[in-house]
Backbone bond lengths (Angstrom), bond angles and torsions (degrees), N, CA, C in turn:
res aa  C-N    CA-C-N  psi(-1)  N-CA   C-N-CA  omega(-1)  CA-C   N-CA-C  phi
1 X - - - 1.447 - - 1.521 111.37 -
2 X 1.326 125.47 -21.15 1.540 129.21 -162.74 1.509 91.33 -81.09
3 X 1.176 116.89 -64.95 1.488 130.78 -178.93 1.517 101.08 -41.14
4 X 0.864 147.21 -32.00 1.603 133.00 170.22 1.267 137.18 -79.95
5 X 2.064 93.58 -22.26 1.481 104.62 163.57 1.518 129.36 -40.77
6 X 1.568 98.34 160.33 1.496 86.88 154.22 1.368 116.11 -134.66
7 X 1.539 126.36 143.11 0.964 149.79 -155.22 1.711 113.13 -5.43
8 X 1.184 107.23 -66.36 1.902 115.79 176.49 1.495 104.65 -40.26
9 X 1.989 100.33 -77.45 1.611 95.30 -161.39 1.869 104.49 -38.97
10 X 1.044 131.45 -55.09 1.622 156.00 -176.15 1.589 86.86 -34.98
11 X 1.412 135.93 -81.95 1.213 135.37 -170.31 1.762 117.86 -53.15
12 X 1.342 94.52 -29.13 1.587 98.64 176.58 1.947 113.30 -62.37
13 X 1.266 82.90 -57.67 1.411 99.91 174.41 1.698 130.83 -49.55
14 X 1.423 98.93 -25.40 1.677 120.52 -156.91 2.371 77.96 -96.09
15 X 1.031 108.25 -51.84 1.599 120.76 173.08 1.367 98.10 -38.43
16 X 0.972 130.01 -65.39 1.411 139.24 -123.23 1.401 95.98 -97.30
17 X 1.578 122.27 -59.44 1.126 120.25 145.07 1.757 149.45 -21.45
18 X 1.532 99.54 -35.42 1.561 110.57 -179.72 1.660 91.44 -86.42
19 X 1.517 118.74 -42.21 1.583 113.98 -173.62 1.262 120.61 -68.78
20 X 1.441 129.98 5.77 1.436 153.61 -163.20 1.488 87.63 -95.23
21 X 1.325 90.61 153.45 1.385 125.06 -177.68 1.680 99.27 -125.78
22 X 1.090 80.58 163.46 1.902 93.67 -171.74 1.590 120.76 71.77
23 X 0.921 110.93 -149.29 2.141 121.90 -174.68 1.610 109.04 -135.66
24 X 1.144 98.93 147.04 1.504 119.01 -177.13 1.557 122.26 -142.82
25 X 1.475 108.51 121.30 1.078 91.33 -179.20 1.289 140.15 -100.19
26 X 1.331 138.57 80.89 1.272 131.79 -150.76 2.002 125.57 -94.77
27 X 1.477 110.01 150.18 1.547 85.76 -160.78 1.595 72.03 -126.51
28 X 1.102 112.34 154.28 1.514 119.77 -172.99 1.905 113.08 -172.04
29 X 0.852 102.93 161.80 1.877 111.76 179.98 1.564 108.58 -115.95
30 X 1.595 112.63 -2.87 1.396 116.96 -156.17 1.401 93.73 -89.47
31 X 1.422 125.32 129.80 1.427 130.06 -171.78 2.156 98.36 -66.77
32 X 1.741 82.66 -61.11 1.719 83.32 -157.43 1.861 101.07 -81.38
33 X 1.229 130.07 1.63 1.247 106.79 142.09 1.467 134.95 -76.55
34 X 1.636 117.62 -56.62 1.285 96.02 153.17 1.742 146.86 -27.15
35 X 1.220 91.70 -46.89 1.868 98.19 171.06 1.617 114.67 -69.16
36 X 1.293 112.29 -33.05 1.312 111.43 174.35 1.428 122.06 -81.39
37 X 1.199 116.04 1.97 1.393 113.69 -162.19 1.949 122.68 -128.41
38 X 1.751 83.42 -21.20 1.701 92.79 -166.28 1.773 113.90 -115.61
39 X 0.982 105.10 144.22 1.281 122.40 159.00 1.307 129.89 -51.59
40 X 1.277 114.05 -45.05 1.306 128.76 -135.92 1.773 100.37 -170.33
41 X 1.436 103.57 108.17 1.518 128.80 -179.22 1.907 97.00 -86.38
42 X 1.323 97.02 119.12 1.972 105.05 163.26 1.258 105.14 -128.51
43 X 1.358 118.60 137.53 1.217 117.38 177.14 1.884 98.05 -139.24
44 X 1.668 90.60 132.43 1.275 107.75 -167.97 1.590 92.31 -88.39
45 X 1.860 129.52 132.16 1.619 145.23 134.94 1.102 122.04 -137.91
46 X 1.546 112.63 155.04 1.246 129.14 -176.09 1.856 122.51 44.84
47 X 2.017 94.13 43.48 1.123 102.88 167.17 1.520 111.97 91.11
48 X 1.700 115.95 -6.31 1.040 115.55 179.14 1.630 110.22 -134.02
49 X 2.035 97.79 178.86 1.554 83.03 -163.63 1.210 86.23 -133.82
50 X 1.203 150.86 168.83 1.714 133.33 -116.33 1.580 101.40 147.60
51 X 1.519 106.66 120.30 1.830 100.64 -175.03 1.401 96.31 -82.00
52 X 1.192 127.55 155.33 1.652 151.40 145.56 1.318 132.92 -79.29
53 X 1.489 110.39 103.32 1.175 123.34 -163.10 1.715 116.31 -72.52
54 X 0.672 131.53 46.29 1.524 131.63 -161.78 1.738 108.02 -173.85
55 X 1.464 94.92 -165.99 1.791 107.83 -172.82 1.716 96.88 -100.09
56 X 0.673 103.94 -169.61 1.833 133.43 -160.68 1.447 85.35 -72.28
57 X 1.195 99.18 -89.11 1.209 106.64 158.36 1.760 147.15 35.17
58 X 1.844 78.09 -106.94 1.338 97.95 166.56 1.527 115.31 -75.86
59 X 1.249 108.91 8.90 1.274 105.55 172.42 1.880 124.03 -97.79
60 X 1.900 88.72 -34.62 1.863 98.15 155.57 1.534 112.50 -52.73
61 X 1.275 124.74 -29.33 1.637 126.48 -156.60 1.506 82.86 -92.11
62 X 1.058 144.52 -51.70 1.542 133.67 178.46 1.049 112.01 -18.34
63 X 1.719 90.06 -65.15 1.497 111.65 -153.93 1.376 129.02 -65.72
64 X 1.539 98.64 -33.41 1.576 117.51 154.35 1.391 123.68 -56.53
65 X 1.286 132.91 -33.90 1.088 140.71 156.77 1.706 132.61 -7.70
């Protein structure tokens, strides 16, 4: 659904989210929502799910690895 937005509704949402209270868990492929939105990078392999210590990022450069 994010991917179809357009830009505003998307920023409203990305707002609304940081002013939230509590945890959410979101699973997504979207670079600049994830970056805009999270605290805290997890990335699920080999059956497990495991926090990620780093940026987005450094986590594509892993992966390239």
């Amino acid at each position: 659904a994010f991917g179809k937005m357009t830009p505003a509704p998307f920023n409203v949402r990305v707002r609304a989210r940081v002013q939230a209270q509590g945890g959410v868990l979101m699973v997504s492929h979207d670079q600049h929502l994830i970056e805009a939105t999270v605290d805290e990078l997890w990335v699920c392999e080999d059956g497990r799910v495991s926090p990620f210590h780093g940026t987005f990022e450094e986590y594509k450069a892993k992966l390239r690895r």
